[in-house]
N, C-alpha and C positions, 0 to 999 in steps of 0.2 A: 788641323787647327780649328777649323770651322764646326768637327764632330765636339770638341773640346766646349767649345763654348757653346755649343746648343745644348750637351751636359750639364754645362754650368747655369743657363738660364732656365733648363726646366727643374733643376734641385730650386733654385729662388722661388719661382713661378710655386713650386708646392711647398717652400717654408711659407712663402707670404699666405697660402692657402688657409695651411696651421695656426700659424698666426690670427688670419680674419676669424677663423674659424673660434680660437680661444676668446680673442676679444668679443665675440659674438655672443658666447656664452657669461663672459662674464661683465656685458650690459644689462645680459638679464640674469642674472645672477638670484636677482629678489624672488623672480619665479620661479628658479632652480633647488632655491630654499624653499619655500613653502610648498612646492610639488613633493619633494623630500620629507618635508616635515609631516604635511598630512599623512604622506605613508610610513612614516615613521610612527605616528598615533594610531593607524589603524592597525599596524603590527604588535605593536603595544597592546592594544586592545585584544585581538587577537590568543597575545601570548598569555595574557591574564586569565582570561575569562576561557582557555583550551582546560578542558577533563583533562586530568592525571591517568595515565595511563599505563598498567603493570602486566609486564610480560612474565608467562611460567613457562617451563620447559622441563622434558623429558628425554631424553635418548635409549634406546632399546635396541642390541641387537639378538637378527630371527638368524638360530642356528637351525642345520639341518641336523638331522642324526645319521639318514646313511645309513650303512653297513653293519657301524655301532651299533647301530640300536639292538640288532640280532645275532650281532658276533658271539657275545658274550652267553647268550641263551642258544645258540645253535649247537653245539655239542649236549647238552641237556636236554634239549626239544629233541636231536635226534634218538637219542635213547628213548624216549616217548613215542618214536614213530613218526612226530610231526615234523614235515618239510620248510622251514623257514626261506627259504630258497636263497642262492648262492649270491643273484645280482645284486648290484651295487647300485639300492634305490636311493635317489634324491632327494630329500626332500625341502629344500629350499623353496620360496616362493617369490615367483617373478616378482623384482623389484617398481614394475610397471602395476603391481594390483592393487598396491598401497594407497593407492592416489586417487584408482577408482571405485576401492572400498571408501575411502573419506569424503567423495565428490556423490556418493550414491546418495540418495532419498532415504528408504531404511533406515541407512546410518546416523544420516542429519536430523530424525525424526526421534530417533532414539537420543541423540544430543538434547535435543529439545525438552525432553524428561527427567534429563537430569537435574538432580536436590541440590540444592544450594542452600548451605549454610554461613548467613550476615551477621552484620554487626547491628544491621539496625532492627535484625526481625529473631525472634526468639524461635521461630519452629521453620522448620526446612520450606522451601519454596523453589517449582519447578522451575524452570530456565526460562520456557513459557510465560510464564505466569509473571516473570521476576517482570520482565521488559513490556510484556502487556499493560499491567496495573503499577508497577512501581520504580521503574528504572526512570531519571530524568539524564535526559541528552546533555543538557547544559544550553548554555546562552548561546552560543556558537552555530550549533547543531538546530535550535530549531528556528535562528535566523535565518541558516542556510533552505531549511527545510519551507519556510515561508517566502522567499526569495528565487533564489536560483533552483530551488527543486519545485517552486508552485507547478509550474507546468507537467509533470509528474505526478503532484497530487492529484490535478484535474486529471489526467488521462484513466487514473487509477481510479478514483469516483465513478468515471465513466463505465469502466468495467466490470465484469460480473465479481462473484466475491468467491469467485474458485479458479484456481487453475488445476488441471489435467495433466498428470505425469504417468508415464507409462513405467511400470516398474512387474518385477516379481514375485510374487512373494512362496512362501516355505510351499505350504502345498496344493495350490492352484496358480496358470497363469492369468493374471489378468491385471486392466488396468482400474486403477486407484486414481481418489480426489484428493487432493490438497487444498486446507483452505489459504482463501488472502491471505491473510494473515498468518500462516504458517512459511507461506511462499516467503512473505517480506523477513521474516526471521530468521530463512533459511538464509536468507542473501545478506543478513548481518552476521550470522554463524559465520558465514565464507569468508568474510571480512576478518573475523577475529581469529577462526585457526589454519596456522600454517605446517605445511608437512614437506619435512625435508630428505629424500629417499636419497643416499650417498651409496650408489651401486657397487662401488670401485670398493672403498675400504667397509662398506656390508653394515650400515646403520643405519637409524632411522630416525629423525629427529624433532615430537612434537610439540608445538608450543603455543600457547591462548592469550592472547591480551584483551584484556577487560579493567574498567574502570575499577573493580575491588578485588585487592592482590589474592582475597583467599576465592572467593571465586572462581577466579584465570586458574589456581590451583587445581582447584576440584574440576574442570571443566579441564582443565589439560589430562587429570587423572582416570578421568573417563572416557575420554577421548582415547590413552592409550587402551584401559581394556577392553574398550569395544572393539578395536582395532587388532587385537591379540586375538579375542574370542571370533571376528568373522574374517581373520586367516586362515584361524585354525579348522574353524566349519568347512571351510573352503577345501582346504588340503587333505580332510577327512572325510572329506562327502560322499567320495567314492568307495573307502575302503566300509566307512561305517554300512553304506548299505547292502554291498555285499556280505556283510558280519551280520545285517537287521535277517536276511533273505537264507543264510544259512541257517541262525538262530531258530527261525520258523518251520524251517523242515527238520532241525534236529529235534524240535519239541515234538512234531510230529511222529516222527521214528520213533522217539522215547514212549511215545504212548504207547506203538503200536508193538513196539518191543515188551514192554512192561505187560501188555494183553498177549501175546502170545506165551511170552514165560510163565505166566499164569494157567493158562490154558495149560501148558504143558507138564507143570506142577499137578496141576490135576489130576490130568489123565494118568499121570506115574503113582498117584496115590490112591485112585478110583480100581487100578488095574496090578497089585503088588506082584499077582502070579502071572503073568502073562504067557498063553498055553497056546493061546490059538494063533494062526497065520496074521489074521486079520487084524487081529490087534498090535501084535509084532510090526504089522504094515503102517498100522494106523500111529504108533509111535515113533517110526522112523519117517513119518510123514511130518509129524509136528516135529520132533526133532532137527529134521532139516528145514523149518521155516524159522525155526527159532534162530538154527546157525545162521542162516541168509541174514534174519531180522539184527543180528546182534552184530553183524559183521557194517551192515549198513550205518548200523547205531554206531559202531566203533568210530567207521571213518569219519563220519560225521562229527561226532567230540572232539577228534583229531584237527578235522577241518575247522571246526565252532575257534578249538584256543589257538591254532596257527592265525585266524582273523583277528584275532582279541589281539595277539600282539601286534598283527601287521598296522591296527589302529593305532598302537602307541609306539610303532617303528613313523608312519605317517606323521604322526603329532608335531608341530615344529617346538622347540622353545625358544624362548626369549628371557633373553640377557636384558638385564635393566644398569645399563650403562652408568646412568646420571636420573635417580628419582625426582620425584617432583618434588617441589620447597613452594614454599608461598615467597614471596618474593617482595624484596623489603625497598627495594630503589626503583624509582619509578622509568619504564620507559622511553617515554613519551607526557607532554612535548617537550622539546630542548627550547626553551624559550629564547635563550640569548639566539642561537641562532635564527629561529623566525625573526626576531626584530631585524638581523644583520638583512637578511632576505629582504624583506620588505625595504629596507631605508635603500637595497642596493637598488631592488627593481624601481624604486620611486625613483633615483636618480639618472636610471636609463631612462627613466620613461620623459621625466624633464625634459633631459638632453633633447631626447624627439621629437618633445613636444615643442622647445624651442626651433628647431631645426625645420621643423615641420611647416611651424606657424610661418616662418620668411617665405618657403619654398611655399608656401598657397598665394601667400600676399606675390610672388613672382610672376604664379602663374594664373592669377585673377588681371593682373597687369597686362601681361602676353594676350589672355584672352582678348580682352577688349579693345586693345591696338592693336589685334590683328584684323 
């Protein structure tokens, strides 16, 4: 009986809570309003004066060839003598490279060059250039930039006008400069394109948002060939240069072949009656460097067009799933909802702020009578 009614007095004890609690809120009701209202106006504000914003996309999937690729040429290559060999090469490319080709330097720098053709400019203009000299951020952007990113600007004033990135390049190792200002552009590139690698079902998904829908196009559109052609570099690296390294001793042979069959032309045409030992000797001497010489030359041809294909057994290709389109409805921003944001967070922050303000006036109280 007693559990009963101490049940029943703490359910009262926290309606009355609720209660004090509401009425509390709605004494100050007027500051609950205009905490509200103000962020209501600054959302507003906000929603207005936010860049339009248009996403492009692309999907592409990397087939391997495999097998394929020399099934069909291996009974014919063997009649030629050329060995295409039996295993069952892959050539797919880790799904993890894609992400580090896109995140590389190189690639971003190559971004950085690409022509962009405007509405507002009659002759092409590099990506560089565009944001350098003519892109405006909008009202938004260079509040924020004068405001809440000051301290940033300073830092960056402070600093020298280069960063340092270690990268490699084609045919020496070493490290490269970046300037300022290619660094800050890189870090708005990163901003704008996303790469979506879906390992399981084997695609690739890229896409650019930029304030002008044919630009995010062409910048999506290069984005994917770049990304096609330093796969492909990638997965061909090895065979090509085993093809570069055979090529060069076969030109070699070839000369030395073509100088010896020459030689040996000759000497069958300088000597028609051949009478003596010596000469008999001396033609079965060139004779047999010419065999050697032409047999080495053979394999080598053989070897030359077995690499030629194992290049285009190597090669990946790519399926173009979903091309790129310029793209006619804008992303970004969804205004209605930034307003709903704002007028909601204005209203918690109210609620706080009234809650808050009792709870100081309590404990400024407490303070000093104690």
């Amino acid at each position: 009986m007693n559990s009963e009614n101490t049940i029943d007095q703490s359910l009262n004890e926290d309606s009355i809570d609720v209660i004090a609690l509401l009425k509390e809120f709605w004494f100050a009701r007027k500051t609950i309003v205009m905490i509200t209202l103000c962020f209501f106006l600054i959302g507003l504000f906000v929603a207005i004066f936010s860049v339009n914003q248009y996403t492009a996309s692309t999907t592409i999937v990397p087939v391997g060839q495999g097998k394929s690729a020399g099934g069909n040429l291996g009974g014919l290559a063997s009649l030629a003598g050329i060995n295409l060999g039996g295993n069952d090469v892959r050539t797919e490319i880790s799904p993890e490279l894609y992400p580090q080709i896109v995140n590389s330097i190189p690639f971003q720098l190559e971004l950085l060059n690409t022509k962009l053709k405007l509405k507002e400019l009659d002759t092409l203009i590099a990506y560089r250039d565009y944001y350098l000299e003519i892109h405006n951020p909008g009202v938004l952007a260079s509040i924020r930039k004068y405001t809440i990113g000051l301290p940033g600007l300073v830092i960056s004033a402070l600093k020298s006008d280069t960063e340092k990135v270690a990268i490699q390049t084609d045919d020496k190792n070493q490290i490269i400069e970046i300037s300022k200002k290619d660094y800050d552009l890189i870090k708005i590139l990163e901003s704008q394109i996303n790469l979506l690698v879906n390992a399981k079902e084997g695609f690739i998904s890229i896409d650019v948002t930029m304030s002008d829908p044919v630009a995010s196009a062409q910048m999506t559109l290069r984005a994917q060939e770049l990304l096609q052609e330093y796969a492909i570099a990638f997965k061909t690296q090895k065979s090509i240069e085993q093809l570069e390294f055979t090529k060069s001793r076969f030109l070699e042979k070839e000369k030395e072949f073509n100088a010896k069959k020459i030689k040996l032309a000759l000497f069958q045409d300088q000597n028609n009656a051949i009478n003596t030992a010596l000469a008999r000797t001396k033609l079965l001497e060139l004779q047999s460097d010419y065999n050697l010489s032409f047999t080495i030359y053979s394999e080598l041809a053989k070897q030359l067009e077995s690499e030629r294909l194992q290049v285009k057994k190597d090669t990946p290709i790519f399926t173009i799933l979903k091309p790129v389109t310029i793209p006619k409805i804008k992303s970004a921003p969804k205004r209605l909802l930034i307003i709903i944001a704002f007028v909601f967070l204005g209203f918690i922050l109210s609620l706080g702020y009234v809650k808050g303000k009792e709870w100081y006036k309590d404990f400024k109280k407490k303070w000093h009578s104690a």
